[in-house]
Steps between C-alpha positions, in 0.01 A plus 500: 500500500614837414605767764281765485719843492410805714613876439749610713577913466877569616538858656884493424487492163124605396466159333196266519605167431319152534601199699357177557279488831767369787783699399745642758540832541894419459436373187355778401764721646758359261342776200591769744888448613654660766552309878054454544487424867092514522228671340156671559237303397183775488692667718557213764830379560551179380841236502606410155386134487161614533296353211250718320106371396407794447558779287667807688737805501802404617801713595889344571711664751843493585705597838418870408167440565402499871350178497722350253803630745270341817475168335914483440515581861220232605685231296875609613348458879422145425826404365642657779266285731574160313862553561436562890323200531806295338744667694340529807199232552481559838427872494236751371581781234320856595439762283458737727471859321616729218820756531596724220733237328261204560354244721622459824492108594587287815571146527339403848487187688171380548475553894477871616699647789313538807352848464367395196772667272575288180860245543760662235749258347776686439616437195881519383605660152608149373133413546341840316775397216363156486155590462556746278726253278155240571286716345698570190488145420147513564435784277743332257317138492170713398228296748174549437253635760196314520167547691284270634138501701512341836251414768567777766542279776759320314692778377482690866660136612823517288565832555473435907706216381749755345521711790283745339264528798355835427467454109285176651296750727448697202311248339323393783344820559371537099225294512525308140564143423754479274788743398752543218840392589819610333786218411848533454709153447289349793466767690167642573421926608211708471526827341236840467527529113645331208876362411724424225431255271822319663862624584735596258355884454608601855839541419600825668500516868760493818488415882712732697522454911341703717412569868421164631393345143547615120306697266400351152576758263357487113462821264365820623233685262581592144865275468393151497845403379724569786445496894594821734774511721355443896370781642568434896236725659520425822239754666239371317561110481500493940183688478363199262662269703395615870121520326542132390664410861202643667241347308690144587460601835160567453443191353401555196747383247282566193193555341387128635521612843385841486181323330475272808469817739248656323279196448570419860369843607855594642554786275436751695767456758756493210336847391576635861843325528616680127362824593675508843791394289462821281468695795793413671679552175438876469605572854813299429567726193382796702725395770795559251410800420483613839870383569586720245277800583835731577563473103198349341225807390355326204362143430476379143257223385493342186375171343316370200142527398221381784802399735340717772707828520197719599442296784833460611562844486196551702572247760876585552397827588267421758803249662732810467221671683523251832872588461467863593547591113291742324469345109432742241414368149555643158370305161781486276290542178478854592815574376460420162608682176229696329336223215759723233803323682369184557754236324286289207552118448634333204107537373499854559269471804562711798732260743381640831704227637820594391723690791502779240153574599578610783657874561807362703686807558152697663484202723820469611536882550152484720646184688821688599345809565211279753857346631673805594183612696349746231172532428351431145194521308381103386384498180191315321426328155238539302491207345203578263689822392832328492643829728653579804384745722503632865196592736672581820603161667788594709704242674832539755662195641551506885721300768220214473379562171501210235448471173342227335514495056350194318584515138638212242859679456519538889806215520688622181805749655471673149171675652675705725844516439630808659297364836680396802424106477579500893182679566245244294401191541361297241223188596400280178149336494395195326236245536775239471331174583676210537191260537557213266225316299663201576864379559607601134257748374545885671237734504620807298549800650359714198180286467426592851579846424279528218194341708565803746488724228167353267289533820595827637502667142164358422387600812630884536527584136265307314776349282416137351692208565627434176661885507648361802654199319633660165676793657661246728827427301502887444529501884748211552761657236490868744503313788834305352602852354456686834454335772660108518854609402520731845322265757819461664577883598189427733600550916192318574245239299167465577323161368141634430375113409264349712500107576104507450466753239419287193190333631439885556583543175296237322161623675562840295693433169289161383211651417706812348699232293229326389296802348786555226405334140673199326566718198678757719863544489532429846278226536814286484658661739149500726475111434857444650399698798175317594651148436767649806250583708311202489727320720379757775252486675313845519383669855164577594358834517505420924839421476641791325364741767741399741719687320578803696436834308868599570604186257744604218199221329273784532665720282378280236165349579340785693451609840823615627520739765841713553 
């Protein structure tokens, strides 16, 4: 019997070509060239041995494509994992979080320390060599992946049986009866999205040692070919690790457990433990400042988009209050250039978030002059008119006089050059969670970043999720621009993430998510997001008003008071 063809439209090259019904989309990917790590199938991500009945529009992407580049990643982590198990049978591979160069990963014995803390094998540089030389071969061989529906019970019993306790939780807490199961050469993993086809495209990566484990490192955005030298950013990676200590401690290890409390109605102790957390964070940092008070007289914030920095400001300057300080704040988008000045990108739009924007030599005459005791007049913007002006707001700094600027160049020492840097100190925010899915799949830190930001935007300004999502990248490339490369010249970090945000999260963004179209450009993008929050398990209306109006949370989903 004849195969019946279908029409297949390829986005790449504008063609419409026919196939026989049952053709993989790797197959198909041959007409296009180029290293085809997925595509989007009607917009949904799909893994290139998926087999097409039906006609659609299909579109092949490479690493430069954010998906294309997650599936490389996804597929690099399980090689990664394969040669753990060989090397070390006895022990449990974590991927624990993201740092600028990559993935920072653990290999943990399977019994925790006493306080609950995960068991770090140390390992030696021989043994990073080795597994670096392991996966080469691995890559080299070209293995296929495979995937293959299990009963859940069964597959929850060999990963238990792997040590992969709360990837086994995980499951347990879904509520289905059989799940897809990745295979490399025997070895079985779950992943949140597709993989390669099999190996031998994953060709460009590197382990380097650090802290008390080793970072995977593969290509950073825009040069798939080559992978960065190790940035060592120290500041940052204890914050992420003293967030993923404490939520050992806590006991919950992953999205498995954190499930467990909320079905088990213990959530809201874990939303009074957190905030308590926060709080005695910002006295800490408050603390610090108040060591300093004989030369600190201004505090600078900065952080990405929806990290928190209005409420961090806000609540640092009520701890600097118990202190005996007086904190006085000034917005540092008041001291733009008029909209004649502003710097344009390379599309010819205005680039407000270039540190040309900003009129640094008025700023850091006013700071000096505030420093020396003088008394100035604060200006305003008028952001409608694109204009500066001044309406009388006078402001002198005094023996216990603060002053508090939030702004996205606030860490960059090019902002205020001719300042003296011995009377600022500069706090970095971040909602830098280091809550794992499982033991091998991290949470990213810019997903839960853009959650933040879909629900408060939608909420205060009316602006529609998928606005949200396409201006996202646009966001990620000035946050990489202006903010990332100067996390370091930070005195202080603050770790805005909360361990029971997501479930938060999921109550708000879901139905957001779900309103956006299939034809929409960022329905792919949407799909990917409420597969990921599917593992959690939403709070209830009840449950979210435990948490207290002074919650950074409530900066986003309403209801904070400050």
């Amino acid at each position: 019997m004849k195969m019946e063809n279908i029409s297949i439209y390829i986005e790449n090259t504008s063609a419409q070509v026919a196939v026989p019904m049952g053709t993989t989309l790797k197959e198909i990917s041959e007409s296009v060239g180029g290293n085809i790590l997925a595509a989007l199938v009607d917009n949904k991500l799909k893994s290139l041995d998926y087999k097409v009945i039906n006609p659609h529009n299909v579109r092949f992407i490479d690493y430069g494509h954010p998906d294309g580049r997650r599936t490389y990643i996804r597929s690099l982590c399980f090689v990664l994992q394969k040669v753990v198990h060989e090397m070390f049978p006895d022990k449990v591979l974590a991927i624990d979080y993201a740092l600028p160069s990559g993935l920072y990963c653990e290999i943990r014995e399977r019994k925790v320390l006493e306080d609950g803390r995960p068991h770090v094998y140390f390992v030696t540089d021989a043994e990073l060599e080795a597994i670096q030389t392991r996966m080469k071969e691995i890559v080299a061989a070209d293995l296929p992946f495979t995937k293959k529906m299990m009963a859940m019970n069964e597959a929850a019993e060999l990963f238990e049986a792997n040590g992969q306790r709360e990837k086994a939780r995980l499951l347990k807490t879904l509520g289905r009866f059989h799940y897809n199961v990745y295979w490399l050469d025997g070895l079985a993993d779950t992943f949140y999205g597709p993989l390669t086809t099999s190996t031998g495209c994953l060709t460009t990566f590197d382990i380097s040692g650090f802290n008390d484990g080793f970072c995977l490192q593969y290509p950073m955005d825009g040069d798939p070919g080559r992978v960065l030298p190790m940035k060592r950013q120290s500041k940052l990676a204890t914050a992420l690790k003293e967030h993923s200590d404490w939520c050992s401690v806590m006991g919950v290890k992953g999205v498995g457990t954190l499930n467990r409390k909320v079905l088990s109605g213990e959530i809201v102790d874990l939303i009074n433990l957190s905030e308590a957390l926060h709080e005695r964070k910002y006295a800490d940092i408050a603390d610090q400042i108040y060591a300093r008070r004989g030369s600190v007289k201004i505090v600078f914030i900065a952080g990405p988009s929806s990290s928190g920095k209005t409420s961090t400001s806000k609540r640092l300057a009520i701890q600097c209050r118990i202190l005996g300080l007086n904190p006085k704040v000034i917005e540092l988008d008041n001291y733009f250039v008029d909209r004649e000045f502003t710097p344009r990108d390379e599309k010819g739009e205005y680039d407000f978030e270039a540190l040309g924007a900003m009129d640094l030599d008025f700023l850091g005459k006013q700071l000096n002059e505030l420093l020396e005791g003088r008394e100035v007049e604060i200006p305003r913007f008028d952001f409608k008119e694109g204009r500066r002006y001044f309406n009388g707001d006078m402001m002198q700094l005094h023996e216990k006089d603060i002053l508090i600027m939030e702004g996205i160049h606030a860490l960059n020492p090019a902002m205020i050059p001719g300042v003296d840097s011995s009377k600022v100190f500069r706090v970095y925010a971040s909602a830098l969670t280091s809550l794992s899915i499982d033991e091998n799949n991290n949470i990213s830190t810019s997903d839960n970043r853009m959650l933040r930001r879909m629900i408060r935007d939608n909420r205060t300004r009316g602006v529609i999720p998928e606005e949200t999502i396409m201006r996202w990248q646009s966001v990620r490339r000035g946050e990489n621009r202006n903010i990332f490369p100067f996390q370091e010249n930070a005195d202080a970090v603050f770790n805005s993430a909360h361990i029971f945000e997501l479930p938060v999260l999921k109550y708000y963004a879901e139905p957001l998510l779900r309103r956006i179209s299939p034809n929409s450009p960022a329905y792919t993008e949407a799909s990917r997001m409420l597969k990921f929050l599917d593992y959690i398990v939403a709070l209830s209306p009840a449950e979210i008003a435990a948490i207290p109006p002074t919650s950074i949370l409530r900066e986003f989903i309403a209801g904070q008071t400050l």
